[in-house]
LODRENMAR-845923 format. One record per residue: residue number from 1; chain; x, y, z of N, C-alpha, C in turn. Coordinates in Angstrom, 3 decimals. Layout:
N
<NUM, 'A', <X, Y, Z>, <X, Y, Z>, <X, Y, Z>>,
...
This chain:
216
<1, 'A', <0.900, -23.251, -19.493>, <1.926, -22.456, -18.830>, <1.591, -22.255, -17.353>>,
<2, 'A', <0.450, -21.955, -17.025>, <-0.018, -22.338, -16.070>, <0.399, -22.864, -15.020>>,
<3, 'A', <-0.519, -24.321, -15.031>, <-0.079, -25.321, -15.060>, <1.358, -25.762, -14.336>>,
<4, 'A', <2.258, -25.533, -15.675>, <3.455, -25.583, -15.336>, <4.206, -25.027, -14.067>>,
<5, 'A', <4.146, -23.726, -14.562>, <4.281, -22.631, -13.217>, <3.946, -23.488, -11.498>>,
<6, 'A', <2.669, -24.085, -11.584>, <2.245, -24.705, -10.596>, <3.384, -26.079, -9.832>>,
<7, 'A', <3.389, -26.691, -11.074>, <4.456, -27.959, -11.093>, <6.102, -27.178, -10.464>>,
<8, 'A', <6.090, -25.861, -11.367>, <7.544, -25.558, -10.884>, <7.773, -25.455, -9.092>>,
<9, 'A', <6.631, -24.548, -8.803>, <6.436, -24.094, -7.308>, <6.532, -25.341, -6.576>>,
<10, 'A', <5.958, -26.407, -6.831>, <5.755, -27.541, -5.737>, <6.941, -28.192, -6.149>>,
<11, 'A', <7.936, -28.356, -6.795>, <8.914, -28.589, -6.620>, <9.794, -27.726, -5.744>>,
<12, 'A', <10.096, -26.745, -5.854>, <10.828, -25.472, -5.320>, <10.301, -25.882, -3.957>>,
<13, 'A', <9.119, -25.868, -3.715>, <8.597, -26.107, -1.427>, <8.972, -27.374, -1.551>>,
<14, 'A', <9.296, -28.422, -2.138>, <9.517, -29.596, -1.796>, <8.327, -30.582, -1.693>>,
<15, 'A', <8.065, -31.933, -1.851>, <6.907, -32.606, -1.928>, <6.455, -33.255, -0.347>>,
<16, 'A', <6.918, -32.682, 0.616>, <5.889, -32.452, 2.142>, <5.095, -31.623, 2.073>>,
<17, 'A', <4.935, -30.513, 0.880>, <4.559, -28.983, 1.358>, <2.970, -29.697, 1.095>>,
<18, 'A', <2.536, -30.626, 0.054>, <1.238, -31.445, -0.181>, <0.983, -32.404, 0.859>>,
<19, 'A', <1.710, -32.750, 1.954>, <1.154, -33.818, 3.072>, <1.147, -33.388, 3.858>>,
<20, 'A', <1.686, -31.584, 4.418>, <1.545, -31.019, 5.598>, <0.030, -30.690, 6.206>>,
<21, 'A', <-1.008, -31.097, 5.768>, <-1.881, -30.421, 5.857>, <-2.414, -28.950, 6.022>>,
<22, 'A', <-1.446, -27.976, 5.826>, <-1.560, -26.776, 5.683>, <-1.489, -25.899, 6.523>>,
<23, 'A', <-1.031, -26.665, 7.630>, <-0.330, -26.297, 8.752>, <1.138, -25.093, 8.493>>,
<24, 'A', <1.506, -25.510, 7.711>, <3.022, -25.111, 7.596>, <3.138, -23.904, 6.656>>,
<25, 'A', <4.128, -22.957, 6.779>, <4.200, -22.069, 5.944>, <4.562, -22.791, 4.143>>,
<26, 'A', <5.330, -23.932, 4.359>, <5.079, -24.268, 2.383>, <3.854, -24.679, 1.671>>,
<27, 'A', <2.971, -25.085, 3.012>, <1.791, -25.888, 2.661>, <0.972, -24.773, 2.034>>,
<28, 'A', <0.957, -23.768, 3.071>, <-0.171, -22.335, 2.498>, <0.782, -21.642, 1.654>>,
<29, 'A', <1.906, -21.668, 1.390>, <2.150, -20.689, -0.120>, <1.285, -21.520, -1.341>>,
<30, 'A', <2.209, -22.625, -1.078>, <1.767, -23.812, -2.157>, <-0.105, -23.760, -2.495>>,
<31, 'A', <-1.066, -23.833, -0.978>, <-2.272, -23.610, -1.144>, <-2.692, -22.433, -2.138>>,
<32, 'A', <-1.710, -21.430, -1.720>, <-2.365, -19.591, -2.307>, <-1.725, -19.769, -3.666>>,
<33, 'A', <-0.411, -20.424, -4.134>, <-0.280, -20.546, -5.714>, <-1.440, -21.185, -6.082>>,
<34, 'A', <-2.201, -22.503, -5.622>, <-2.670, -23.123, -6.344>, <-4.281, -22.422, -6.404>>,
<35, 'A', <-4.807, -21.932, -5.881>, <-5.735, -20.797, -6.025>, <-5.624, -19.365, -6.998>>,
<36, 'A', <-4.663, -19.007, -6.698>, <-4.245, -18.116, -7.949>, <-4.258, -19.010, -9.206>>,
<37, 'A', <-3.771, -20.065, -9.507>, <-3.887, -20.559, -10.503>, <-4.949, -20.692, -11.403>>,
<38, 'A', <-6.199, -21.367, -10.191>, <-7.564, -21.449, -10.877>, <-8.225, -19.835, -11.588>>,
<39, 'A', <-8.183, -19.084, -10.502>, <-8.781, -17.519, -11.045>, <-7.328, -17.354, -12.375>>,
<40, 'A', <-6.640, -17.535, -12.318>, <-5.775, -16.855, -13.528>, <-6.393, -17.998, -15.013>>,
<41, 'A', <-6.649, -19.239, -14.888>, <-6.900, -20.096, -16.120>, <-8.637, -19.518, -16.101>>,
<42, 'A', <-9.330, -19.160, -15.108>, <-10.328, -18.798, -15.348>, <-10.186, -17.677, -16.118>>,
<43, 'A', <-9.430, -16.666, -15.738>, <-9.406, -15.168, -16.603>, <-9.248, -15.651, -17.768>>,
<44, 'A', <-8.259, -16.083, -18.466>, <-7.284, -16.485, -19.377>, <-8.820, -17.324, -20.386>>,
<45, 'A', <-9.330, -18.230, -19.768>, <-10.450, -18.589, -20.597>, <-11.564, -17.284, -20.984>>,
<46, 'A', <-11.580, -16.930, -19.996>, <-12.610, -15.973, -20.978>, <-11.644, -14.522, -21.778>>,
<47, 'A', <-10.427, -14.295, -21.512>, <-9.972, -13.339, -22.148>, <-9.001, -13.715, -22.170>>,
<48, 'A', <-8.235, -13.867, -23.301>, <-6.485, -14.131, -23.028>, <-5.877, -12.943, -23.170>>,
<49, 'A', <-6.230, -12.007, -24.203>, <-5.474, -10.849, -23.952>, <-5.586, -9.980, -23.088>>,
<50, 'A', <-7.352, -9.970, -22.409>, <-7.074, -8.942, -21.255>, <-5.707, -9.101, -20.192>>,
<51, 'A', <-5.908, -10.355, -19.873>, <-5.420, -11.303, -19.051>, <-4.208, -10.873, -18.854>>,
<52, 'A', <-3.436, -10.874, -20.400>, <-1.966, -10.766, -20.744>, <-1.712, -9.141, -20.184>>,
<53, 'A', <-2.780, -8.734, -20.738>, <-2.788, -6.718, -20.375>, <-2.404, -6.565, -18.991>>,
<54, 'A', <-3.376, -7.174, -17.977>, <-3.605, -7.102, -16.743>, <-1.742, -7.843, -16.199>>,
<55, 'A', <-1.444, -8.845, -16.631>, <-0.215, -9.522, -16.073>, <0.869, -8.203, -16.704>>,
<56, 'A', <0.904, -7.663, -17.265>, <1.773, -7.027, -17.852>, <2.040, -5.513, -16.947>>,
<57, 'A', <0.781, -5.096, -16.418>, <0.555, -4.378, -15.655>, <1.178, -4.334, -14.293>>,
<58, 'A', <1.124, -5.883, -13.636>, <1.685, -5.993, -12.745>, <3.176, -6.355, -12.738>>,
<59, 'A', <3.756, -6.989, -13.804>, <4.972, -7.109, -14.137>, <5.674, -5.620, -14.417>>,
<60, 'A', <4.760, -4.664, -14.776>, <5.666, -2.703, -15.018>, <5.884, -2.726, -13.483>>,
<61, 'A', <4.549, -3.085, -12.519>, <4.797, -2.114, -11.102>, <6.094, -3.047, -10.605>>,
<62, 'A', <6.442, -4.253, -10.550>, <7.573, -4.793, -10.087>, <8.571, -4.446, -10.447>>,
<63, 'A', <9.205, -4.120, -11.555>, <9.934, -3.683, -12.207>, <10.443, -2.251, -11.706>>,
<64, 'A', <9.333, -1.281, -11.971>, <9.399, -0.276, -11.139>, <9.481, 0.025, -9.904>>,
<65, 'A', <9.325, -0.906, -9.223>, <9.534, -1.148, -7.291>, <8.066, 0.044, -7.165>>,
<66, 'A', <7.323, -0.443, -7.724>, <5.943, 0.293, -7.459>, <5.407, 1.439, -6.977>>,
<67, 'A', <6.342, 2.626, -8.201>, <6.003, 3.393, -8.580>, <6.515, 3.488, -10.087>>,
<68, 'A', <5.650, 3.999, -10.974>, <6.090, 3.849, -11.920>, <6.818, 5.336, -12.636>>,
<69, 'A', <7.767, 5.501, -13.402>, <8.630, 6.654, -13.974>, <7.564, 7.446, -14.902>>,
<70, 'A', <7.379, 8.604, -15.066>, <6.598, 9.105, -16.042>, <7.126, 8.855, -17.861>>,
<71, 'A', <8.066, 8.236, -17.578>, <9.071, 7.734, -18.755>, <8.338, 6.215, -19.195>>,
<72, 'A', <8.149, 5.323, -18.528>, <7.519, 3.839, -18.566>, <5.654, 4.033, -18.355>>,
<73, 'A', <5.514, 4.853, -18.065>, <4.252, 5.268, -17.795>, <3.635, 5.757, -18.986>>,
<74, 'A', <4.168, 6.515, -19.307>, <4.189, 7.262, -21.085>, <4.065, 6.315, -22.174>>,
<75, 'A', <5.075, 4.775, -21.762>, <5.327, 4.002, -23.014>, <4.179, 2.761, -22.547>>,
<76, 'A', <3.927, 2.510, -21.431>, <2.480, 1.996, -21.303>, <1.361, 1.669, -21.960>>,
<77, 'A', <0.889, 3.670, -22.153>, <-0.412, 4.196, -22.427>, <0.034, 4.390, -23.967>>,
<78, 'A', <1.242, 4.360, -24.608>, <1.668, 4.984, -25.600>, <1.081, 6.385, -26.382>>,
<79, 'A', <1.619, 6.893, -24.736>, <1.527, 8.824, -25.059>, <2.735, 9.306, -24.996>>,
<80, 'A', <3.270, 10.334, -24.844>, <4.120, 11.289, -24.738>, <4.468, 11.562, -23.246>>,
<81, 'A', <5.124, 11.455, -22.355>, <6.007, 11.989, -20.868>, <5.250, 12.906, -21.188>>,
<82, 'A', <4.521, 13.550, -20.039>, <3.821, 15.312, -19.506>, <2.585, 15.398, -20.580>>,
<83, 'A', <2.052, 14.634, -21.034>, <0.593, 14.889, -22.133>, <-0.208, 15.296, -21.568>>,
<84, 'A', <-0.612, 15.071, -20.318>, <-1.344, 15.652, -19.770>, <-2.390, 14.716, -19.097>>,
<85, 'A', <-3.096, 14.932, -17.836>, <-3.999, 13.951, -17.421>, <-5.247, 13.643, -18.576>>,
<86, 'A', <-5.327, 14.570, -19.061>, <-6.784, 14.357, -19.995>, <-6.125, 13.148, -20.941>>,
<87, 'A', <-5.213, 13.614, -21.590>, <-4.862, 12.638, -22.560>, <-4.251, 11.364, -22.034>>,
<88, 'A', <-3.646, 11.219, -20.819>, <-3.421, 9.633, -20.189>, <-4.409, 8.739, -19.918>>,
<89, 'A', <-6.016, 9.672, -19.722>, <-6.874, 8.915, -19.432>, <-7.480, 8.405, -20.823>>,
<90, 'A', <-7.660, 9.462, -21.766>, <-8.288, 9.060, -23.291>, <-7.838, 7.855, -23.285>>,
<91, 'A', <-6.126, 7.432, -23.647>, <-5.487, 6.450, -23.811>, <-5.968, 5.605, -22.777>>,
<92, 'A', <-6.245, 5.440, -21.881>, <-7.108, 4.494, -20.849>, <-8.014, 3.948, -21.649>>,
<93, 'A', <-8.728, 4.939, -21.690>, <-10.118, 4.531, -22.347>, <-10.215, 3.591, -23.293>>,
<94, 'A', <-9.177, 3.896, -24.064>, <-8.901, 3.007, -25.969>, <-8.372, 1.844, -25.367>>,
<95, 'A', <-7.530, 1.803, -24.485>, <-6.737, 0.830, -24.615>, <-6.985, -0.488, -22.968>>,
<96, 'A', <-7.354, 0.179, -22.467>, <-7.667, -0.977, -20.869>, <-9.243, -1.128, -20.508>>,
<97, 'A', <-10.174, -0.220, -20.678>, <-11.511, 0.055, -20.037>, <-12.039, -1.178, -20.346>>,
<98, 'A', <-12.376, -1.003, -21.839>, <-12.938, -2.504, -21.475>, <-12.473, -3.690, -21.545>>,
<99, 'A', <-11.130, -4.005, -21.432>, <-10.339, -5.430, -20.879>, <-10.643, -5.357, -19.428>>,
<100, 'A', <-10.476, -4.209, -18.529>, <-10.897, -4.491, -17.120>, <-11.988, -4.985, -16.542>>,
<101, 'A', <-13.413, -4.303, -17.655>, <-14.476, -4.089, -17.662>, <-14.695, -6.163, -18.198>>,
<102, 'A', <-14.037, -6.518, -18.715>, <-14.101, -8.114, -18.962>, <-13.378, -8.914, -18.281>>,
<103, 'A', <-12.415, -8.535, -17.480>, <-11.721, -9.263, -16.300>, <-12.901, -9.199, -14.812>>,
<104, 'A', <-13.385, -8.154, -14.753>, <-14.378, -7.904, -14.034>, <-15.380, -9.207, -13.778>>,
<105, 'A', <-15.842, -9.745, -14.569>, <-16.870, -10.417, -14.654>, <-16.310, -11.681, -14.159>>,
<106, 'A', <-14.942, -11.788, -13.748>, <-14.462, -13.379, -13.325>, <-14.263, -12.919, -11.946>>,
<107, 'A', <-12.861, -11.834, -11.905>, <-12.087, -11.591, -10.834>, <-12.346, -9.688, -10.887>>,
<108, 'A', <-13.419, -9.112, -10.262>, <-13.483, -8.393, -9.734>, <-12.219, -7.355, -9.043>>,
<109, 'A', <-12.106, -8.089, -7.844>, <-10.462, -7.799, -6.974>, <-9.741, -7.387, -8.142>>,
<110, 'A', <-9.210, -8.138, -9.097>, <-7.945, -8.119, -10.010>, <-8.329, -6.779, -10.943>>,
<111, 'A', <-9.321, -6.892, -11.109>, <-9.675, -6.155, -12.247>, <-9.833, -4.556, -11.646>>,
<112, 'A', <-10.472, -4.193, -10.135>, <-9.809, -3.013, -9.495>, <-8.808, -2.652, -9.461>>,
<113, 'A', <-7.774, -3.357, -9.131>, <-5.990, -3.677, -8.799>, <-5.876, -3.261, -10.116>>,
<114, 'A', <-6.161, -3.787, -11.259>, <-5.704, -2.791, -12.727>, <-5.900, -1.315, -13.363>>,
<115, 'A', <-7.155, -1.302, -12.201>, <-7.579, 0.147, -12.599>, <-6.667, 1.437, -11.294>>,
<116, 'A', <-6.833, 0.629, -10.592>, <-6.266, 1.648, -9.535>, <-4.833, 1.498, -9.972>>,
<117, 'A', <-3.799, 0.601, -10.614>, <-2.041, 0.902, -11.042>, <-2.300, 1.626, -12.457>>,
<118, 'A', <-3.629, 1.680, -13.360>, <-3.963, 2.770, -14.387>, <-3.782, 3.809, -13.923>>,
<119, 'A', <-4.491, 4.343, -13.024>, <-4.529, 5.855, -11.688>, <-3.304, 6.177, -12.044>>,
<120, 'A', <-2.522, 5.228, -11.387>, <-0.679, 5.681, -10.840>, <-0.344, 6.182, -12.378>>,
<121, 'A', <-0.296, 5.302, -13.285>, <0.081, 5.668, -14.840>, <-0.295, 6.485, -15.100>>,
<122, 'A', <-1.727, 6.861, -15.267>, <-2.145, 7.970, -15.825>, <-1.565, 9.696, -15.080>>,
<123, 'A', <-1.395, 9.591, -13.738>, <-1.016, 10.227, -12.957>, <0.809, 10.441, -13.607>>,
<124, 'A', <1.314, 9.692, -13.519>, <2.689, 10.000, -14.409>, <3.392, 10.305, -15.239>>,
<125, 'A', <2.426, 9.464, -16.371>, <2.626, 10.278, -17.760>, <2.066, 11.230, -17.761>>,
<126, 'A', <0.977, 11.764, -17.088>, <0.309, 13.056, -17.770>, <1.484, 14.111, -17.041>>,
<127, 'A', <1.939, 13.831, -15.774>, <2.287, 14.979, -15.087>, <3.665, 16.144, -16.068>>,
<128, 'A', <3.487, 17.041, -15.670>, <4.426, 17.998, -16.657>, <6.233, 18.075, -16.180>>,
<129, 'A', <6.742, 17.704, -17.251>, <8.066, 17.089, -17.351>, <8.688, 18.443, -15.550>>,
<130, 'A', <8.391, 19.250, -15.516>, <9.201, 20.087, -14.624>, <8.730, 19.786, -13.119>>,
<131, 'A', <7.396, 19.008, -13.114>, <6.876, 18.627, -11.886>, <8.326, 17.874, -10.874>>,
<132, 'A', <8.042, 18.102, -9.757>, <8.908, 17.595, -9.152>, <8.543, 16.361, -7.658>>,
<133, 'A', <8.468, 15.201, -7.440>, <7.800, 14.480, -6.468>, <8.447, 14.379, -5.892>>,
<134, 'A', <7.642, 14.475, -4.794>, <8.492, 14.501, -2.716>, <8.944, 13.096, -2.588>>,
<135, 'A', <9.999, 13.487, -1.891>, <10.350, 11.713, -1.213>, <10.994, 12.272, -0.293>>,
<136, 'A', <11.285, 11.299, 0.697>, <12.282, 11.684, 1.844>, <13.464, 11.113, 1.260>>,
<137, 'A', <14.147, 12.249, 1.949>, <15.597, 12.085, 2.415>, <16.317, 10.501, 2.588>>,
<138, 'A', <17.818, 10.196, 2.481>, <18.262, 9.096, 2.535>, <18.017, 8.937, 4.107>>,
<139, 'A', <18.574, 9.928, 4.622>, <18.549, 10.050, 6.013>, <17.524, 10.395, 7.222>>,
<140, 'A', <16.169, 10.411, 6.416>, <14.901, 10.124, 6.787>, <13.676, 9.621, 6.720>>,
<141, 'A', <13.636, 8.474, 6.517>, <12.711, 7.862, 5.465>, <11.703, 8.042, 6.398>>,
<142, 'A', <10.847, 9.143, 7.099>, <9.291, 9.107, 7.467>, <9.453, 10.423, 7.963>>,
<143, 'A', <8.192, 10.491, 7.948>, <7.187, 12.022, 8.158>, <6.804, 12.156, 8.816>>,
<144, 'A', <6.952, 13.432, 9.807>, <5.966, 13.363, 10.796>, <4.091, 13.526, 10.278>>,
<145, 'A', <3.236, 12.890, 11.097>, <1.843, 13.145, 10.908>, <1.209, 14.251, 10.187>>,
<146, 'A', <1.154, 15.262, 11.015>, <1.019, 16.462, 10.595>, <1.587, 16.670, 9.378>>,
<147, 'A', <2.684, 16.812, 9.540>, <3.488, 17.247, 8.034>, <3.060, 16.504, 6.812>>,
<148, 'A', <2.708, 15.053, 6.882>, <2.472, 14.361, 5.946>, <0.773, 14.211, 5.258>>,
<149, 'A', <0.431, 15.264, 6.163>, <-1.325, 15.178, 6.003>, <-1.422, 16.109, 4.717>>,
<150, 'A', <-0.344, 17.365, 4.647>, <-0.083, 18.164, 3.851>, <0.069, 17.651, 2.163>>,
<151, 'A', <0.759, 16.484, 2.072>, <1.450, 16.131, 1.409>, <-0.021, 15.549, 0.078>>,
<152, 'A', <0.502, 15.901, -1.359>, <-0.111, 15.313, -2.320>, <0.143, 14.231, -2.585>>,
<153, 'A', <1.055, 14.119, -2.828>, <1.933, 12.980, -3.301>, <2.170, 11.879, -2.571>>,
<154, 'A', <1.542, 11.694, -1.179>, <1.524, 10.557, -0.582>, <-0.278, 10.157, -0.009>>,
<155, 'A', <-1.150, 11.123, -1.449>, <-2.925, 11.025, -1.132>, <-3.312, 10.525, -2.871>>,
<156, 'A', <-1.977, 10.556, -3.206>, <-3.096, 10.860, -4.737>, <-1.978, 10.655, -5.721>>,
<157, 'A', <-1.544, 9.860, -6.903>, <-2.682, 8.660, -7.309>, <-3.011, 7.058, -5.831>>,
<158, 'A', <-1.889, 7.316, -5.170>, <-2.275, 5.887, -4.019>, <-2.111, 7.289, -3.077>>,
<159, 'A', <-3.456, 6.252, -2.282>, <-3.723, 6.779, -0.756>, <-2.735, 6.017, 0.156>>,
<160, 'A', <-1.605, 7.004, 0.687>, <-0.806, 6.440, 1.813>, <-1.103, 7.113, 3.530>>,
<161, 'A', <-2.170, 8.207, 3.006>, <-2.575, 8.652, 4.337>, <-3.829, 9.437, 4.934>>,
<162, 'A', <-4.678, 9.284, 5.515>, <-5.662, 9.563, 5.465>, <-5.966, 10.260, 6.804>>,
<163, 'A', <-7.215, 10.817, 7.435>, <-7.904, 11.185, 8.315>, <-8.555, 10.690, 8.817>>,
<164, 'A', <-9.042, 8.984, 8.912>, <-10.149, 8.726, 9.273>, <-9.903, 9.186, 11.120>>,
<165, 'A', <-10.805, 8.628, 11.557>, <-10.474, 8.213, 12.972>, <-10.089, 6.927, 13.309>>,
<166, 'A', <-9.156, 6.737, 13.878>, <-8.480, 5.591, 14.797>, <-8.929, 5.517, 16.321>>,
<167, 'A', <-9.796, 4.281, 16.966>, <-10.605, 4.494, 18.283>, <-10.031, 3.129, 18.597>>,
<168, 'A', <-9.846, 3.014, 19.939>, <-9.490, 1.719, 20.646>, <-9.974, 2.244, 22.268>>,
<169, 'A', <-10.713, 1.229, 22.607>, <-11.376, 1.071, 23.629>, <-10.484, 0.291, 24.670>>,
<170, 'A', <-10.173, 0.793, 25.818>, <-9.460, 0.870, 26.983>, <-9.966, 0.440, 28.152>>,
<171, 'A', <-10.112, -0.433, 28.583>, <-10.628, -0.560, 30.101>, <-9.987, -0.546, 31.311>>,
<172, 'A', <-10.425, 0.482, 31.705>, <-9.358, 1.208, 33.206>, <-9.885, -0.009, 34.485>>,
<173, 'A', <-8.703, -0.156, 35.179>, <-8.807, -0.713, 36.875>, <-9.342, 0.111, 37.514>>,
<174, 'A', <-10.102, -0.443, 38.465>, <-10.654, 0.148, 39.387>, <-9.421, 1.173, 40.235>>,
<175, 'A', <-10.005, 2.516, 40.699>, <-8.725, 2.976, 41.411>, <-8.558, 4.242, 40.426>>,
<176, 'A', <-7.734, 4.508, 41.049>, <-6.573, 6.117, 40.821>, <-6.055, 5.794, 39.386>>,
<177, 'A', <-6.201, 6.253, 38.131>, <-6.163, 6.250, 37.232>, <-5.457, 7.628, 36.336>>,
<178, 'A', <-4.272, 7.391, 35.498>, <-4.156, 8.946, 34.955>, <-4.015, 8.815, 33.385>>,
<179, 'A', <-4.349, 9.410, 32.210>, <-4.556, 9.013, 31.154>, <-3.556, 10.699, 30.419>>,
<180, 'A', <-3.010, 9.954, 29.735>, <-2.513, 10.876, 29.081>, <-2.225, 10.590, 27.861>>,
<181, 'A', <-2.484, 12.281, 27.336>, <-2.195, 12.556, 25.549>, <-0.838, 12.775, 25.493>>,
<182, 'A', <-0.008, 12.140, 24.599>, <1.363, 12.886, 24.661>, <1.704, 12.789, 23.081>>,
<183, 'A', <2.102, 13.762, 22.370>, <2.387, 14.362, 21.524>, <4.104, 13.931, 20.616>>,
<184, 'A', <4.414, 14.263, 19.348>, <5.745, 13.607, 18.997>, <6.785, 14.580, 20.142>>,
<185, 'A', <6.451, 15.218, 20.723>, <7.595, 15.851, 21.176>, <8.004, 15.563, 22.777>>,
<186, 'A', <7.470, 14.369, 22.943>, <7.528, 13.697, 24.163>, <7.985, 12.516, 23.948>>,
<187, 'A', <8.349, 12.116, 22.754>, <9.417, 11.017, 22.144>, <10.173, 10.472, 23.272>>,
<188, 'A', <10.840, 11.318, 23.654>, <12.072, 11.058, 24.038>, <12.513, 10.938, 25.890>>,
<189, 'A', <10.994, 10.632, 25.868>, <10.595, 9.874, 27.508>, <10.327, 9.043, 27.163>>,
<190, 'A', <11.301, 7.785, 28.723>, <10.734, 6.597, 28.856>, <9.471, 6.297, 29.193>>,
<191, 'A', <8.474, 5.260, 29.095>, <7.475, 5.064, 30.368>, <7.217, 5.494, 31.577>>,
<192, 'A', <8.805, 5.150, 31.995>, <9.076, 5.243, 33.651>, <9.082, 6.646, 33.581>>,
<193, 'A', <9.817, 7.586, 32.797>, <9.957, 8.549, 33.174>, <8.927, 9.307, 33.462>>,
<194, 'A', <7.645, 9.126, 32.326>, <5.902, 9.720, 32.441>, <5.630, 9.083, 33.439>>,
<195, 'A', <5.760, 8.189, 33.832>, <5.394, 7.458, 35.262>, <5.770, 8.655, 36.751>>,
<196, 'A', <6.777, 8.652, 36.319>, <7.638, 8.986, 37.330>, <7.016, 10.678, 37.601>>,
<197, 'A', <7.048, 11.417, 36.832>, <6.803, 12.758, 36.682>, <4.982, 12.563, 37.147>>,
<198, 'A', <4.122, 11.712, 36.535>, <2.840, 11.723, 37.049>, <2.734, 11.691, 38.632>>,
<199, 'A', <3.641, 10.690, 38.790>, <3.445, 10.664, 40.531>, <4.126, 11.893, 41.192>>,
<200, 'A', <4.795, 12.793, 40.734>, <5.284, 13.427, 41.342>, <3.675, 14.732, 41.759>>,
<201, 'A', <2.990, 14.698, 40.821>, <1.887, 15.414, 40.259>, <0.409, 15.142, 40.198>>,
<202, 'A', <0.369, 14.471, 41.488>, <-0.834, 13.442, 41.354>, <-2.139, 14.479, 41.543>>,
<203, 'A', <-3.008, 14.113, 40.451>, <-4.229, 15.223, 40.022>, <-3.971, 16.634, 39.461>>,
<204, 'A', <-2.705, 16.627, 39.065>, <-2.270, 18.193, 38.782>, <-2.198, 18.577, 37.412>>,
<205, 'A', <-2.908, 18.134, 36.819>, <-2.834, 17.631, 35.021>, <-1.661, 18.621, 34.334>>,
<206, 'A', <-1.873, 20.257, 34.994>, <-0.967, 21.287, 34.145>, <0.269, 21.329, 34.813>>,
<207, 'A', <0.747, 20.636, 36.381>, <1.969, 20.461, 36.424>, <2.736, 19.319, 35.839>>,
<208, 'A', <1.865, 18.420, 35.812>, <2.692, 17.487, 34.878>, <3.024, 17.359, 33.602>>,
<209, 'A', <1.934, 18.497, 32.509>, <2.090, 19.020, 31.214>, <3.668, 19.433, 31.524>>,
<210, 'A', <4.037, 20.576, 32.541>, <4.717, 21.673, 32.677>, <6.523, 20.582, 32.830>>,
<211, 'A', <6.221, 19.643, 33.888>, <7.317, 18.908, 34.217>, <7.200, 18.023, 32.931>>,
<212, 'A', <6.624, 17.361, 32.054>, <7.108, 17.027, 31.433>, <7.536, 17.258, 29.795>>,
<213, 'A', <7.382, 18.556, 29.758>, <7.706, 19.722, 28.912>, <8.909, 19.863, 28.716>>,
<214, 'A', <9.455, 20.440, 30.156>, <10.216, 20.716, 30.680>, <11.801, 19.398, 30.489>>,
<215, 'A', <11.332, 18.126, 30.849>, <11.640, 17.074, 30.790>, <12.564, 16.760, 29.314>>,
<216, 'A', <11.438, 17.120, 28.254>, <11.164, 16.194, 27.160>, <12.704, 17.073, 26.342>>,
């Protein structure tokens, strides 16, 4: 089946996508199917059912547009919607630990990737039917920073936001130089316009806070 799958794809890119030398975007899909292929007949030899577990896993999160319903999450682990985290994980335990724990030993990567979309599951079914999860608005699909640092539900079961530090190293021209922090509420200046207001303010750091405060 495999195999096949493989045969289907290189038909579908067409038979240049094998003489491009890999130059080309059909050449490297075609390359990355045919690599997936080997690690998947490798899994598949040493476990066929983990294998099947693990594909099945990733076939719920597609399905689900990757998040999964505490409803499909429930029928997964085959617990009950709202059982509770203790009991989503028991059912872990019986039923995936050690298929992962034997996918492990081929494909590592894959076998994390199963445990961490377990997380999300276990996180769903257990949660209690009245729980309610944040999403934005039709009419806003993002968060400001701050606001979203708050947020559970976009740290835990997937990390969508974190604290680390973010550093990028800058090298200034020789000369008159002005560096500025500007904040979401300065959005709504152009370049030119911070340009413009700096020169008006040259070395004056708190009149140009003030003018472009004022501005914004």
């Amino acid at each position: 089946a495999v195999r096949q799958a493989v045969a289907t794809f290189e038909v579908a890119v067409g038979p240049e996508a094998a003489r491009q030398g890999g130059d080309l975007l059909p050449a490297k899909a075609l390359a990355r199917v045919m690599e997936a292929a080997v690690e998947v007949e490798a899994m598949l030899s040493l476990d066929v059912y983990a294998t099947r577990a693990l594909a099945e896993l990733y076939e719920m999160m597609d399905e689900e547009q990757g998040i999964p319903t505490p409803r499909r999450a429930a029928s997964v682990l085959g617990v009950e919607p709202g059982c509770g985290e203790a009991a989503a994980q028991a059912a872990i335990d019986r039923r995936y630990r050690a298929l992962m724990s034997g996918i492990a030993t081929r494909s590592p990567e894959h076998a994390a990737r199963g445990l961490c979309i377990l997380a999300e599951v276990a996180e769903a079914a257990g949660r209690p039917p009245s729980a309610t999860v944040w999403a934005p608005g039709d009419a806003a699909r993002s968060v400001d920073v701050p606001r979203a640092l708050g947020f559970r539900d976009l740290k835990r079961p997937r990390r969508l936001v974190g604290t680390e530090v973010a550093a990028e190293v800058v090298i200034l021209e020789t000369g008159i130089t002005n560096v500025l922090l500007l904040t979401d509420g300065l959005q709504g200046l152009s370049d030119v316009e911070v340009a413009e207001i700096v020169g008006l303010h040259p070395r004056r750091p708190r009149a140009v806070c003030l003018r472009a405060t004022a501005a914004a």
